[in-house]
DRENDOLO-78804 format. One record per residue: residue number from 1; residue in three letters; x, y, z of N, C-alpha, C in turn. Coordinates in Angstrom, 1 decimal. Atoms other than C-alpha are relative to their C-alpha. Layout:
+-----+------+--------+--------+--------+--------+--------+--------+--------+--------+--------+
!  nr ! rest !   n_px !   n_py !   n_pz !  ca_px !  ca_py !  ca_pz !   c_px !   c_py !   c_pz !
+-----+------+--------+--------+--------+--------+--------+--------+--------+--------+--------+
! NUM !  ALA !      X !      Y !      Z !      X !      Y !      Z !      X !      Y !      Z !
...
+-----+------+--------+--------+--------+--------+--------+--------+--------+--------+--------+
***
This chain:
+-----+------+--------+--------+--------+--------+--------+--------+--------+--------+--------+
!  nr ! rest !   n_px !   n_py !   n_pz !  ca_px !  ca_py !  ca_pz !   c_px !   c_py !   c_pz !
+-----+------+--------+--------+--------+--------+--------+--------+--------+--------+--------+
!   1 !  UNK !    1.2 !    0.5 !   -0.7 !   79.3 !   35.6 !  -46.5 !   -0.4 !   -1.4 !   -0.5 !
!   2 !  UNK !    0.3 !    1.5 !   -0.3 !   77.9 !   32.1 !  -46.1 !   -1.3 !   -0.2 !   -1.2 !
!   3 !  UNK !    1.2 !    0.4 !    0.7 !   75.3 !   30.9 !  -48.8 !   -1.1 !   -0.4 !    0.9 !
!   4 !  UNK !    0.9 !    0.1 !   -1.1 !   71.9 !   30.9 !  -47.3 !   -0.7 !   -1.7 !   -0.5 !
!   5 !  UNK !    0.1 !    1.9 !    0.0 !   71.0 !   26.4 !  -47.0 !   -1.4 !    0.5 !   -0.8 !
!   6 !  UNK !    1.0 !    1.0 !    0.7 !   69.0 !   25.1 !  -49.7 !   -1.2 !    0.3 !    0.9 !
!   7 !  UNK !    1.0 !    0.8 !   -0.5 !   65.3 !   24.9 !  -49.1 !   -0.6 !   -1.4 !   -0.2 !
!   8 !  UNK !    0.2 !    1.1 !    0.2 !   64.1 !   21.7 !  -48.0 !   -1.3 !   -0.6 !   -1.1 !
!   9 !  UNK !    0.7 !    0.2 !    1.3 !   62.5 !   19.7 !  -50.9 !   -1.7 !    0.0 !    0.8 !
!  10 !  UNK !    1.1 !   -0.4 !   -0.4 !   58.7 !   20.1 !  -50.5 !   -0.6 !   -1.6 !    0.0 !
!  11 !  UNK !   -0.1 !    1.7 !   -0.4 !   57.1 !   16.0 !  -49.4 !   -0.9 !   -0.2 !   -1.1 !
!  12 !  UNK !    0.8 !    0.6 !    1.2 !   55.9 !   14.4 !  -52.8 !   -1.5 !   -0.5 !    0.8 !
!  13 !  UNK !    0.6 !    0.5 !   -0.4 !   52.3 !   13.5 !  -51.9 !   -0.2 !   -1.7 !   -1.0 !
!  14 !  UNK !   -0.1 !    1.3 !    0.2 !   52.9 !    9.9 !  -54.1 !    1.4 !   -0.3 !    0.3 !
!  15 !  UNK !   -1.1 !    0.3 !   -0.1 !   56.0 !    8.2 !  -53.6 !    0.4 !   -1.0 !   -1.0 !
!  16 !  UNK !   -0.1 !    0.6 !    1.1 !   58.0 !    7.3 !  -56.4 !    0.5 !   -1.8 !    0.5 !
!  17 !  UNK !    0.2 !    1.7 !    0.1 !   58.2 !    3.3 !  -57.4 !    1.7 !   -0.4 !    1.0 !
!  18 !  UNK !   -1.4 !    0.5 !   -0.5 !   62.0 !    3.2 !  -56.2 !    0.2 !    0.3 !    1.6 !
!  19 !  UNK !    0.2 !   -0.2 !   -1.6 !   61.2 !    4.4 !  -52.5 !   -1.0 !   -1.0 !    0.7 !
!  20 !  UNK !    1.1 !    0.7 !   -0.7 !   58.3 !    2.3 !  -52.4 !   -0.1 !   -1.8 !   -0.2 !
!  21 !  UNK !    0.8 !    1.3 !    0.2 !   56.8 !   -1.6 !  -51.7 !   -0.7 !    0.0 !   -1.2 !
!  22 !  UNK !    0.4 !    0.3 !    1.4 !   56.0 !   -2.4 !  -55.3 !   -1.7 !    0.1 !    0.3 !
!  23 !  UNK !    1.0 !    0.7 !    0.1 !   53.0 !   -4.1 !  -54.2 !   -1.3 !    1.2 !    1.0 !
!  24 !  UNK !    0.8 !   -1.1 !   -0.9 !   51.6 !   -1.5 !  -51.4 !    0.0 !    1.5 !   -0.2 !
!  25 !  UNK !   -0.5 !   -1.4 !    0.0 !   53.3 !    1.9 !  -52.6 !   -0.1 !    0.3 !    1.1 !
!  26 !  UNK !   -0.1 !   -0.1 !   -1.2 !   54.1 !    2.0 !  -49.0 !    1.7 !    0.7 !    0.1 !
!  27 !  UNK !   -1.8 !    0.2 !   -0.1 !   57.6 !    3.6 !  -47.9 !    0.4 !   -1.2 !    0.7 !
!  28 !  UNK !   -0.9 !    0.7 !    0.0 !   60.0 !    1.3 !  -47.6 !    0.4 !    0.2 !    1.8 !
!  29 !  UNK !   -0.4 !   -0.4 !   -1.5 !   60.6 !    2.6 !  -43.7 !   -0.5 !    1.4 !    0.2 !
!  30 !  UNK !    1.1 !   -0.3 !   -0.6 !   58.0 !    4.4 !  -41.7 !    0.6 !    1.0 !    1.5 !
!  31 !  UNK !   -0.7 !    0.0 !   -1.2 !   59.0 !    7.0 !  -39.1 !   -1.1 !    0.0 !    1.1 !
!  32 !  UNK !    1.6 !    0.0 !   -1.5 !   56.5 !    6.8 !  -35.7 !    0.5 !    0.4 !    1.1 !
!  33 !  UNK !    0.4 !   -0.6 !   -1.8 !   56.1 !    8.9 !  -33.0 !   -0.8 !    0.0 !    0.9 !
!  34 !  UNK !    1.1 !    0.5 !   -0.9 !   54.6 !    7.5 !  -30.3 !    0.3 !    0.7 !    1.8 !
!  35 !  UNK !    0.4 !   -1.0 !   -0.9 !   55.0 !   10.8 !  -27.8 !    0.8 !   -1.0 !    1.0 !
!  36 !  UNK !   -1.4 !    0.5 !   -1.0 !   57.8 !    8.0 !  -25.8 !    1.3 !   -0.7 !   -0.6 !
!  37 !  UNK !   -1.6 !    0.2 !    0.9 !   60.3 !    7.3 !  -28.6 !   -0.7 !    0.3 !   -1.1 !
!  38 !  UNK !    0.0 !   -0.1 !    1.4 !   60.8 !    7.7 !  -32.0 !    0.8 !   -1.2 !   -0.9 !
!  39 !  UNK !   -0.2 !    1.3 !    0.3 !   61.3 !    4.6 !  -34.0 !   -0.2 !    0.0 !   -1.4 !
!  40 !  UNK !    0.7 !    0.1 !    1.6 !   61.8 !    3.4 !  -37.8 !   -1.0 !   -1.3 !   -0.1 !
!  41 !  UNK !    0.8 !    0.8 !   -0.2 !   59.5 !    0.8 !  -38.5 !   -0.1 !   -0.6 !   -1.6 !
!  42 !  UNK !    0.0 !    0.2 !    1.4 !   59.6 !   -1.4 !  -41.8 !   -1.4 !    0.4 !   -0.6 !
!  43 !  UNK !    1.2 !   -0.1 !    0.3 !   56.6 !   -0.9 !  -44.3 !   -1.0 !   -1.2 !    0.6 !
!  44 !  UNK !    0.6 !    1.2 !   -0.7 !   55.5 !   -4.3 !  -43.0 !   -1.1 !   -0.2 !    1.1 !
!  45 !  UNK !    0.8 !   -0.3 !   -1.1 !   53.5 !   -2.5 !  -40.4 !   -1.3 !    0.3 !   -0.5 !
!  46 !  UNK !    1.0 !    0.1 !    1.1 !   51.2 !   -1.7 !  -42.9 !   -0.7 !   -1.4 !   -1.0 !
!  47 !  UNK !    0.4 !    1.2 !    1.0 !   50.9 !   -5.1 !  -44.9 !   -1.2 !   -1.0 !    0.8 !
!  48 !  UNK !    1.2 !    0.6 !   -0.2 !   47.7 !   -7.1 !  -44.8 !    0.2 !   -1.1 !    1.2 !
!  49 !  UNK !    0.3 !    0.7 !   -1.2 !   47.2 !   -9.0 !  -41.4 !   -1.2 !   -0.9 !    0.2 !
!  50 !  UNK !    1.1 !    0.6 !   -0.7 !   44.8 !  -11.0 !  -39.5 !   -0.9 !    0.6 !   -0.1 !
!  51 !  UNK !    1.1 !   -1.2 !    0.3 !   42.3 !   -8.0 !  -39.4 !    0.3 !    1.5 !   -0.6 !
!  52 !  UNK !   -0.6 !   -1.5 !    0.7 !   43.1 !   -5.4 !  -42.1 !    1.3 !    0.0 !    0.2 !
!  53 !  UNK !   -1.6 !   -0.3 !   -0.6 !   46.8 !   -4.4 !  -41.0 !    0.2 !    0.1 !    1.5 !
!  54 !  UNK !   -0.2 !    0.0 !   -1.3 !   46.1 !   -5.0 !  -37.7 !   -0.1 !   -1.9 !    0.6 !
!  55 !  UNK !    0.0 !    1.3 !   -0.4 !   46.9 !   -8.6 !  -35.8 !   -1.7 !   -0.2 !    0.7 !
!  56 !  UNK !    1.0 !    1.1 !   -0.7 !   43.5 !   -8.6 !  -34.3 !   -1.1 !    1.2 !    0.0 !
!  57 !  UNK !    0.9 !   -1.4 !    0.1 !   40.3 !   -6.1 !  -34.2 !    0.7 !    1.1 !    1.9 !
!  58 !  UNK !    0.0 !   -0.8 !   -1.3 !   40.4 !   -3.1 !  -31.6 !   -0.8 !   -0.5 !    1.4 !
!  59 !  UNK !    1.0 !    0.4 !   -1.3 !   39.3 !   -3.9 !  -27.9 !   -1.3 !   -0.1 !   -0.2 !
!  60 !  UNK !    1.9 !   -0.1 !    0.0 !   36.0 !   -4.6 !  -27.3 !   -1.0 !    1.1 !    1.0 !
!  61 !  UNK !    0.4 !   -1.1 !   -1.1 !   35.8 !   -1.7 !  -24.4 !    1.0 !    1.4 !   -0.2 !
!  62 !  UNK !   -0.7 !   -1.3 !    0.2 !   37.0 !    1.8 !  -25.4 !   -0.3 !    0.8 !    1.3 !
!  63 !  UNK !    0.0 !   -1.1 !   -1.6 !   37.7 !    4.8 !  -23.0 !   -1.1 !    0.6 !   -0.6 !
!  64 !  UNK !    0.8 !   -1.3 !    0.6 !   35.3 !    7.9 !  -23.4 !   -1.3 !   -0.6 !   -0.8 !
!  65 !  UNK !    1.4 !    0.5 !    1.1 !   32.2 !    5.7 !  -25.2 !    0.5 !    0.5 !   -1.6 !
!  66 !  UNK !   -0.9 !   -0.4 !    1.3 !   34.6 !    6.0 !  -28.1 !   -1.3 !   -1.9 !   -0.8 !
!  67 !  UNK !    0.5 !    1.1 !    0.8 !   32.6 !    3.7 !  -31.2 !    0.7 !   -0.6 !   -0.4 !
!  68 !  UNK !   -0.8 !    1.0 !    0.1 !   34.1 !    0.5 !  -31.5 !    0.6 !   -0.5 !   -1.7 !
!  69 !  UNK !    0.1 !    0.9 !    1.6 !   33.2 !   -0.5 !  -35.2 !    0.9 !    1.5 !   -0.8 !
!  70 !  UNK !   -0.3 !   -1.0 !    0.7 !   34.4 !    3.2 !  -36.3 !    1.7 !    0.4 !    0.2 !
!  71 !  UNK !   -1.3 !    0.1 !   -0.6 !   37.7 !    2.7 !  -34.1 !    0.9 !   -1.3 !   -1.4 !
!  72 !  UNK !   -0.8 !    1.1 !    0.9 !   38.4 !   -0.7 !  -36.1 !   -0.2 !    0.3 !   -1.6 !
!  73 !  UNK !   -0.1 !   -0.6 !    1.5 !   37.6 !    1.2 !  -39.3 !    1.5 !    0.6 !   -0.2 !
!  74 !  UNK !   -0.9 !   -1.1 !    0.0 !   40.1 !    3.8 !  -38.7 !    1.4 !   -0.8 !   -0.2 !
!  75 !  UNK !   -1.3 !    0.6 !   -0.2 !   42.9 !    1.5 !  -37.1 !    0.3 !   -1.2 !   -1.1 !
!  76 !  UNK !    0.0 !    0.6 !    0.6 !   42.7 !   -1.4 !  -39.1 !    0.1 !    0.1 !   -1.4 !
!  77 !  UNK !    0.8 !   -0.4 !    1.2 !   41.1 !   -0.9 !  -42.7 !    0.2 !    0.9 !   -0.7 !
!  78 !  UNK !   -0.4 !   -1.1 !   -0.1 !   42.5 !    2.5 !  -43.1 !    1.8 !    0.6 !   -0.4 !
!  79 !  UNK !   -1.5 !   -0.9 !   -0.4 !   45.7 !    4.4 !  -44.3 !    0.0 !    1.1 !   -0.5 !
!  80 !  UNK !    0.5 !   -1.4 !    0.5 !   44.1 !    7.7 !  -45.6 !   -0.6 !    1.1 !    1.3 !
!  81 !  UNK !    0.5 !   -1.5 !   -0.8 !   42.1 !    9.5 !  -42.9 !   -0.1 !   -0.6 !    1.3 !
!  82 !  UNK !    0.0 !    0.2 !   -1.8 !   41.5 !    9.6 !  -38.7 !   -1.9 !    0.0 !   -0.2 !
!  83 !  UNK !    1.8 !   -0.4 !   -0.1 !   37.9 !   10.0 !  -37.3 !   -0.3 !    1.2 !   -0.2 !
!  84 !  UNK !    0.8 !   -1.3 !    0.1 !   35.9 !   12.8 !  -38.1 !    0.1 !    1.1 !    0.9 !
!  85 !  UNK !   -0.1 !   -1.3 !   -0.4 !   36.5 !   16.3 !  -37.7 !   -0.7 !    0.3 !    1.2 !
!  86 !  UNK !    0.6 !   -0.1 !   -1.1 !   35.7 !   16.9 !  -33.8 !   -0.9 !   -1.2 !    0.8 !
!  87 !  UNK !    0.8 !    1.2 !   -0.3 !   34.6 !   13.2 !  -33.1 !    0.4 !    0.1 !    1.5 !
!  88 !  UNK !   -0.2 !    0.2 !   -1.7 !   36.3 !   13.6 !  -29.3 !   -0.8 !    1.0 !    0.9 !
!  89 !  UNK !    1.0 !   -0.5 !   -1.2 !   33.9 !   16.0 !  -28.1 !   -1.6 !   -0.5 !    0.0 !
!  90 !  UNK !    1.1 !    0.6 !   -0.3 !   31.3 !   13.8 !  -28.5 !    0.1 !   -0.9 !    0.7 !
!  91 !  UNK !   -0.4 !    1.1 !   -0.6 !   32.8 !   11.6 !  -26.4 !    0.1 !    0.7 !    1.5 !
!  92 !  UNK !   -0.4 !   -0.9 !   -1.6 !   33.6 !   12.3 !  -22.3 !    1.5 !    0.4 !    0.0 !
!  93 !  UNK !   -1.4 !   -0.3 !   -0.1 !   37.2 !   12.6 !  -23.3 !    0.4 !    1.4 !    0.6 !
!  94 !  UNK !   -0.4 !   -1.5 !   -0.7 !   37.4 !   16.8 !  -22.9 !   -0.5 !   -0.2 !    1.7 !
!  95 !  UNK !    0.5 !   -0.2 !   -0.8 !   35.9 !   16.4 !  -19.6 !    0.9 !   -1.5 !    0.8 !
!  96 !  UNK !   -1.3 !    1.0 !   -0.7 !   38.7 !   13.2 !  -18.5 !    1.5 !    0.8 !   -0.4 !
!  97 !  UNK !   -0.8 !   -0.8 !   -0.2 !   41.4 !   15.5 !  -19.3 !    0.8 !    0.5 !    1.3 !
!  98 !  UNK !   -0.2 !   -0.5 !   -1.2 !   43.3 !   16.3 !  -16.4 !    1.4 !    1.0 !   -0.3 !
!  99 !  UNK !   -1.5 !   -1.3 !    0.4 !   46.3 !   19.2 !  -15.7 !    1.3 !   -1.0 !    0.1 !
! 100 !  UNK !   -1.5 !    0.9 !   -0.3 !   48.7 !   15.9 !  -14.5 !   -0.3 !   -1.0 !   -1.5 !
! 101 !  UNK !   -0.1 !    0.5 !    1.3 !   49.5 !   14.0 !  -18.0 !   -0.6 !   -1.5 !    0.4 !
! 102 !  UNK !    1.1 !    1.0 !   -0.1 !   47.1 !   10.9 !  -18.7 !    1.0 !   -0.8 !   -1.3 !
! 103 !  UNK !   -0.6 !    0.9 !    0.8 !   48.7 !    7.8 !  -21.0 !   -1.1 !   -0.7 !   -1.0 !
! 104 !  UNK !    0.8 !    0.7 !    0.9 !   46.8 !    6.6 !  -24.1 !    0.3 !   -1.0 !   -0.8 !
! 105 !  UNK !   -0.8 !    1.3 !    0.7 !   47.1 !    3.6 !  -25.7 !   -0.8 !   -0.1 !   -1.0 !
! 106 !  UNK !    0.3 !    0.3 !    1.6 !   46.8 !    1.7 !  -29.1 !   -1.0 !   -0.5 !    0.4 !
! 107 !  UNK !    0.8 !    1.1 !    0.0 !   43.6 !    0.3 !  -29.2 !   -0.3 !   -1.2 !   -0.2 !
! 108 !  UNK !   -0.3 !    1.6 !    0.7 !   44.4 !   -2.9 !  -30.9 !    0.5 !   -0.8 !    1.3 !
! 109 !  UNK !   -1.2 !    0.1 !   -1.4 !   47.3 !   -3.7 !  -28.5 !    0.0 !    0.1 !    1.5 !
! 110 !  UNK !   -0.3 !   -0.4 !   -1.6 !   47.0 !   -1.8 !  -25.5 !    0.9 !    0.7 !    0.8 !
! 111 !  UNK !   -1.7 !   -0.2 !   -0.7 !   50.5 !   -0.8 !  -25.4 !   -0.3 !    1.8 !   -0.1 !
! 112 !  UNK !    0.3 !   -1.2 !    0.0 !   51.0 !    3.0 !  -24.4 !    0.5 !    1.1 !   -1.5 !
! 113 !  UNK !   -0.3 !   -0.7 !    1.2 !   51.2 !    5.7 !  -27.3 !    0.6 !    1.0 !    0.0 !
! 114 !  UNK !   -0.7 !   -1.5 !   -0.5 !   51.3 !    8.9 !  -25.7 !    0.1 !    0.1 !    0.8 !
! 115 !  UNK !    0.2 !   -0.4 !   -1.5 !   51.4 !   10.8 !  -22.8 !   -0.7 !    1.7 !    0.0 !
! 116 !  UNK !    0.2 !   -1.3 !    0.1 !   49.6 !   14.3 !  -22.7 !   -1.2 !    0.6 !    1.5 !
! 117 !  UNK !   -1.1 !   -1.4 !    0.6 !   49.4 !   17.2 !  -21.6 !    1.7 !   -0.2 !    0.2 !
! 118 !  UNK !   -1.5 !    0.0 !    0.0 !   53.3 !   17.3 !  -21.6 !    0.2 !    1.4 !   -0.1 !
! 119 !  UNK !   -1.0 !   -1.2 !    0.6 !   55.0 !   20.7 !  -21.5 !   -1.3 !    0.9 !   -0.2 !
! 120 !  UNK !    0.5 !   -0.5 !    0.2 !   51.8 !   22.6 !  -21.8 !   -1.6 !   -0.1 !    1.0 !
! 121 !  UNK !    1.4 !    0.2 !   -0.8 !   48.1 !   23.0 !  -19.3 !   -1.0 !   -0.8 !   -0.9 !
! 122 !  UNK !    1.4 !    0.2 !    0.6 !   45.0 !   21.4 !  -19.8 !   -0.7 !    0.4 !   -1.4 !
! 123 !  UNK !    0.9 !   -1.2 !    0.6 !   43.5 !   24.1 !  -21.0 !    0.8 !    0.4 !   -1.3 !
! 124 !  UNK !   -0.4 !   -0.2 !    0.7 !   45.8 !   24.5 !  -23.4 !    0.3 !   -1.3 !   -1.4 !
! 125 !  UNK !    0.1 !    1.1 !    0.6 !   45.9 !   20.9 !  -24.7 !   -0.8 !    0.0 !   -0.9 !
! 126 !  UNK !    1.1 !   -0.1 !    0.4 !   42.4 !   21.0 !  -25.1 !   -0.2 !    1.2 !   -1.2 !
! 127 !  UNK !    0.6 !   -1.2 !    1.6 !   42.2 !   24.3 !  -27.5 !    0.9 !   -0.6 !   -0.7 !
! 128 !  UNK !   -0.8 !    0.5 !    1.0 !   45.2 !   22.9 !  -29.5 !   -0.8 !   -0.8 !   -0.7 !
! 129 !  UNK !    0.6 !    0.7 !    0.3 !   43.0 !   20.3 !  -29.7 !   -1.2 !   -0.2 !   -0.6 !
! 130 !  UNK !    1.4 !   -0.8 !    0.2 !   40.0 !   21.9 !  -30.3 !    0.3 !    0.5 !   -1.9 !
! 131 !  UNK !    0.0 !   -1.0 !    1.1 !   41.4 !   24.2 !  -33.3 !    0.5 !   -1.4 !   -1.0 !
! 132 !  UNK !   -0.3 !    1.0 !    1.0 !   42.9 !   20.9 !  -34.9 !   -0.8 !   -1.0 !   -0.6 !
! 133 !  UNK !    1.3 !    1.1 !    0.5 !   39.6 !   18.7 !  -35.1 !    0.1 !   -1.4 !    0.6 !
! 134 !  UNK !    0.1 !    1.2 !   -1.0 !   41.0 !   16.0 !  -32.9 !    0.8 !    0.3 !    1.3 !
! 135 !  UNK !   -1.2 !   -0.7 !   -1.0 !   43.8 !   15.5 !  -29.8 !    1.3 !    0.3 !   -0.7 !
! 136 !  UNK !   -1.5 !   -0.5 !    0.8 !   46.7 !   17.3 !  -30.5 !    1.0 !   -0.6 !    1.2 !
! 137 !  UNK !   -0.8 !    1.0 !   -1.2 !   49.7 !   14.7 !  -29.1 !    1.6 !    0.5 !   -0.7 !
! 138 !  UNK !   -1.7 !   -0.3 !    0.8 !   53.5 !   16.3 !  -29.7 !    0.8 !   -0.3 !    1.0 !
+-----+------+--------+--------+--------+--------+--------+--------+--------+--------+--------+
***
């Protein structure tokens, strides 16, 4: 019989000095899924910019009455947490939802990110998204 595979190592929450930017303890290469490819991306994407780590603040017009100054917190300023547990149903977002898949983009940029629902209803989007505290995008 076949030895049963190794389990996989369990993800260090620091990253030791030899994997990482000295200066940022950032990995060294970044993987991003942006729900229309998958891409490495140097740590670079992270390193201090024009505004925070971002070339320029977020739009000045969000979708859904999404808050602007709490958006350029998150995106910018930020490489620890998202917005607050259930911040999209305070917004009109559940209620622009549709069953045919909707395109969301970077706020900085503009460029598109995801695509959802994909492979799953509305209604199903929405509780994924519901039970997770924000949108759920796979």
């Amino acid at each position: 019989p076949t030895a049963a595979p190794k389990p996989r190592p369990t993800p260090r929450p620091t990253i030791a000095p030899t994997d990482a930017d000295e200066a940022t303890q950032a990995p060294t290469a970044l993987r991003i899924r942006s729900g229309y490819a998958m891409s490495d991306a140097d740590d670079a994407i992270m390193a201090q910019k024009a505004h925070g780590t971002c070339p320029a603040p977020v739009q000045a017009k969000l979708r859904w009455g999404c808050d602007r100054d709490l958006a350029d917190d998150i995106c910018c300023f930020n490489r620890n947490y998202a917005e607050p547990t259930g911040y999209a149903w305070g917004t009109s977002w559940p209620a622009d939802v549709t069953e045919a898949p909707q395109d969301y983009y970077d706020p900085v940029t503009g460029r598109p990110l995801f695509r959802a629902p994909v492979g799953r209803s509305r209604a199903d989007f929405l509780a994924e998204s519901k039970a997770h505290g924000w949108p759920s995008f796979r």
